[in-house]
C-alpha positions in Angstrom: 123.5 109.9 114.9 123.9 112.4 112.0 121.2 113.0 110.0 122.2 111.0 106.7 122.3 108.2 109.0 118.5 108.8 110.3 117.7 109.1 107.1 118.5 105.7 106.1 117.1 104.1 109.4 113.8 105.4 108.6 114.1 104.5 104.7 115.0 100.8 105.9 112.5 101.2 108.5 109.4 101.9 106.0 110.3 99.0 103.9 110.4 96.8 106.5 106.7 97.7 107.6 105.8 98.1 104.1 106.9 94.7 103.3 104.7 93.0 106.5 101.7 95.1 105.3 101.9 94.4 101.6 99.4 91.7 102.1 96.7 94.0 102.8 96.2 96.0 100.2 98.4 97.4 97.2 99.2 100.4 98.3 101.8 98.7 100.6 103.5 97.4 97.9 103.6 101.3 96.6 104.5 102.2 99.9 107.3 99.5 99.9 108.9 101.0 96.4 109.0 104.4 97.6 111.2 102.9 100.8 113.2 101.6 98.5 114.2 104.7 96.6 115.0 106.6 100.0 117.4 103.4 100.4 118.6 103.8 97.1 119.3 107.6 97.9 120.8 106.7 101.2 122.9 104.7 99.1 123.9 107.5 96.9 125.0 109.8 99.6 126.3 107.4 101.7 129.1 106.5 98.5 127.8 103.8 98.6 126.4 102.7 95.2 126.0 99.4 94.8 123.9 99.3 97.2 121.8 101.9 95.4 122.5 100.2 92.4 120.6 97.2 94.4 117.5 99.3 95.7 116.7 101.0 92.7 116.2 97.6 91.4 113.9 96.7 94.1 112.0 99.6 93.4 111.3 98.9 89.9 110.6 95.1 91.1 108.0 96.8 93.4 106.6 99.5 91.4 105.6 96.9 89.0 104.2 94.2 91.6 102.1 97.2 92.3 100.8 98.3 89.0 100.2 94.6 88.6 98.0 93.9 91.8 96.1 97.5 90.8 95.4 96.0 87.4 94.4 92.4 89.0 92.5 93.9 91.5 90.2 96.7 89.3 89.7 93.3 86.8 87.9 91.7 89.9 86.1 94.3 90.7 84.7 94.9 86.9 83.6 91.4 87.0 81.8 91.4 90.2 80.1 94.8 89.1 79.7 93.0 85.9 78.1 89.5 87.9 76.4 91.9 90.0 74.5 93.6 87.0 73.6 90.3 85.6 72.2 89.2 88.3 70.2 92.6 89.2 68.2 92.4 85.1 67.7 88.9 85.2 64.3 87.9 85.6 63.2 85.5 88.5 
């Protein structure tokens, strides 16, 4: 295998684990958009740009699922450190 070739196995390859991990935390998801842009740049060199065209879309789809989940997830844990607080001053 040449190495252009390797490189896109192991770009398809991370996205592929990224994508089963994703679940467990967001970084996954972060994980999974950088994959994506090695495909896309596979896809560049390889001449073959729509399919660049294609992953460079799925890493702005990801990136945002990302910064979405961070946003979700820090809310959560303000209002449990918030809940937490509350129920620490309050008198029994």
């Amino acid at each position: 295998m040449d190495p252009l070739t390797i490189f896109g196995v192991a770009a398809v390859t991370v996205m592929l684990i990224a994508y089963i991990q994703e679940e467990r935390a967001a970084a996954w998801i972060l994980v999974f958009a950088v994959g994506c842009l090695a495909s896309g740049i596979y896809g560049l060199l390889a001449g073959a740009w729509p399919f660049m065209v294609a992953e460079l879309l799925w890493t702005v789809v990801a990136y945002r699922r990302w910064r979405r989940r961070r946003i979700r997830e820090r809310s959560a844990a303000m209002e449990a450190n918030h809940l937490q607080q509350v129920h620490q001053s309050k008198p029994d």
